[in-house]
Phi, psi and omega in degrees: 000338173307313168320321183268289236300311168267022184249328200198040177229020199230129177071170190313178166241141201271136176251173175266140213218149176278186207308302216259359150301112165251192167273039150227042139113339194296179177218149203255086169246130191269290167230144178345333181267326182297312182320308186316304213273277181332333183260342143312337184083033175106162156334079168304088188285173172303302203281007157069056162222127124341097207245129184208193192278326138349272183276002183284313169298335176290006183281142192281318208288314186271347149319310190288329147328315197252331186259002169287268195326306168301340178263343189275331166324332197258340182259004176291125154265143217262126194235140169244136190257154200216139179282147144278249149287200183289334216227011152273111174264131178194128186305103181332081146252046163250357185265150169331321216261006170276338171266299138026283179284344184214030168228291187208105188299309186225181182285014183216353187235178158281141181319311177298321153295312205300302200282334128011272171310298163344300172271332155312289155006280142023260190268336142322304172234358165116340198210165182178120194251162160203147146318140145258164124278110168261115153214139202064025177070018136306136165265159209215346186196145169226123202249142189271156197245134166262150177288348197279329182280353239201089179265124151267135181250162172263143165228183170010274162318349184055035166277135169289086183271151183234129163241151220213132202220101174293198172258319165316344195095346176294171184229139171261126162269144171235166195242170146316347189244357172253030212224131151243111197266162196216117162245164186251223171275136179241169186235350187233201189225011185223331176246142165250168158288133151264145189317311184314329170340298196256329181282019197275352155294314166312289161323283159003292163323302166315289151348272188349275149009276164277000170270325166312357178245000143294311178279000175280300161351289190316316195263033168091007169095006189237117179280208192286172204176139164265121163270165177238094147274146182292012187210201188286127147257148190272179177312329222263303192285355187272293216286330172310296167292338185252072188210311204267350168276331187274354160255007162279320174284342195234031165242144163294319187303329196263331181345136168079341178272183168293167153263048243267154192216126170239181181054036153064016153300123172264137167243143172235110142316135185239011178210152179274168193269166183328322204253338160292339151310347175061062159258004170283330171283335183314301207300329173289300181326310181295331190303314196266339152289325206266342173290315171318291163324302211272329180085080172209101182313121212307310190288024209236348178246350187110004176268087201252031207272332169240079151294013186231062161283308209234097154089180165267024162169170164340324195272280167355279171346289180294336207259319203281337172282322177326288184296299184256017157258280188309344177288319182280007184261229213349289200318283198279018146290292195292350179234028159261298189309305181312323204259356181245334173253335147279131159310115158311334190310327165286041210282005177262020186239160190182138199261147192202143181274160180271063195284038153281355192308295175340337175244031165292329175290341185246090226276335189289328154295357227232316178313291204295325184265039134261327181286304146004273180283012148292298183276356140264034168055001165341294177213165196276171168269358170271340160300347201245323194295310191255025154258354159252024190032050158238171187286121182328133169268159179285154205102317213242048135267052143298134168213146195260136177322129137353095181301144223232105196273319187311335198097004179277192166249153195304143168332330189239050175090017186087347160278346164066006164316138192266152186289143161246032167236159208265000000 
């Protein structure tokens, strides 16, 4: 407890702050690219926006992104498991690191924020640190790191040092072994990429976008235009006229109405307007590069025009984030945790997600494979009974014979009668 104490009981308490920010307004350069970046105002994309992990969430598309993905991590629930034999499983919940994961990771948050947050991290910037708190050789807290703060090395030894840039400013070295590090893909084995790395045009576009489409709103949806009068105007009548157009174009009240014009002035258009510009399809095209970017099926963001993209229909889709996202996010939850919070000493215990969790919500799926594993001897009706968080009946640890598909007859005489053995 001495480690938090002195880490996080001396100065402000650190707030979220943008990427290249500490706290009194400075900006934090680590390297020649952060310097780069910083006197740019951030990453600059070709549509000439700032794209950093900040504004990159103001994108309706990459919210929806981080927050499907980071919500399906927090709400599987997480178990840490202990081998009996080979062929016996049965849950650790008398070990430390079971309450950690599944009560109170720390003194403020819930397991389910802690891991939320965690992956937002992630997916947003490539990494996600947390503290351990050790005590008796337990982890006992896991305290989260903004990654921004937080530089990692390789040293010598191919061993990991991590330093932490407090919000005073001070800097902490941590070893590998006080560290739970979470990486996404990575190109060196040590640092990871974030999906924004590479989507940051993409994104960019976006930004771009919608701020020309708040500002076509804004002046009413009209574009720019040339007056022509046939004779002179001085400064006084110039300014006079370009006051009272411009509060004709940027009031809602006048929307829709005429435009009346004297003294033999032509209005002329000078640009086309948003929708001759497609710019409501631009904006599906990025929605759908940026679903891409992130491995999330477009109609899982509101984008339902292909839905038969992936697979034959919506269910297809959903199976395929299923399979090929969301799985990997779990894989690297569950093998990170083993290797950074177990003890080698422990090598039988190891954490694992319920990914039956996933049809909980489908009350009709989540029926049909118990009767399915009812009626193949699978689980018991008090098994099925305490995955519906209900109370066990007398009896009904039993399990019933296979129905004997070949045409021969049942093991127990043809009567098809339930097993009290497993």
């Amino acid at each position: 407890m001495a480690i938090w104490d002195r880490w996080f009981s001396k100065g402000p308490a650190e707030q979220p702050r943008n990427t290249f920010q500490d706290a009194t307004g400075g900006v934090l350069i680590r390297t020649s690219q952060d310097l780069e970046e910083a006197l740019r105002g951030g990453v600059v994309s070709a549509a000439g926006v700032s794209v950093t992990p900040d504004t990159a969430m103001r994108v309706a598309a990459v919210f929806a992104c981080v927050r499907l993905r980071s919500g399906v991590v927090a709400n599987m629930p997480l178990a840490v498991k202990r081998r009996v034999d080979e062929r016996t499983r049965e849950d650790a919940s008398d070990h430390p690191l079971w309450t950690v994961l599944r009560r109170r990771p720390n003194r403020w948050q819930t397991p389910s924020q802690f891991r939320r947050m965690m992956q937002a991290h992630l997916m947003l910037r490539g990494n996600a640190y947390a503290m351990k708190v050790v005590s008796r050789g337990n982890v006992i807290e896991v305290v989260p790191l903004h990654p921004d703060r937080v530089e990692c090395k390789q040293l010598e030894d191919l061993s990991l040092s991590y330093t932490y840039t407090r919000a005073d400013g001070r800097k902490v070295t941590l070893g590998q072994s006080d560290v739970f590090h979470l990486v996404g893909l990575t190109l060196d084995g040590v640092h990871g990429v974030s999906a924004l790395t590479y989507a940051r045009e993409t994104i960019g576009l976006s930004l771009a976008m919608e701020s020309h489409g708040a500002s076509t709103f804004k002046n009413g949806a009209r574009v720019s235009a040339a007056l022509s009068h046939p004779n002179k105007l001085g400064p006084e009548g110039q300014e006079l006229l370009r006051s009272s157009l411009d509060s004709f174009r940027s009031g809602g009240e006048q929307d829709g109405k005429t435009l009346i014009l004297e003294e033999g002035m032509t209005y002329t258009p000078m640009a086309m307007t948003a929708e001759d510009a497609q710019w409501i399809e631009s904006r599906k095209f990025s929605r759908t590069d940026i679903a891409m970017f992130f491995g999330v099926p477009p109609h899982m963001i509101g984008d339902t025009e292909k839905s038969t993209s992936w697979g034959t229909g919506i269910d297809s889709q959903t199976q395929g984030f299923v399979t090929f996202t969301s799985e990997d996010d779990l894989t690297t939850w569950e093998e990170t945790i083993n290797r950074d919070l177990i003890s080698d000493s422990e090598p039988d215990l190891y954490a694992l997600f319920n990914r039956a969790a996933l049809v909980r919500g489908d009350i009709k799926a989540r029926w049909e494979a118990h009767v399915k594993a009812l009626q193949w001897g699978v689980s018991s009706p008090n098994e099925v009974r305490a995955l519906e968080d209900q109370n066990p009946r007398e009896g009904g640890d039993i399990y019933y014979d296979p129905p004997n598909t070949a045409g021969g007859t049942p093991d127990n005489g043809g009567t098809n009668e339930p097993s009290q053995t497993a």
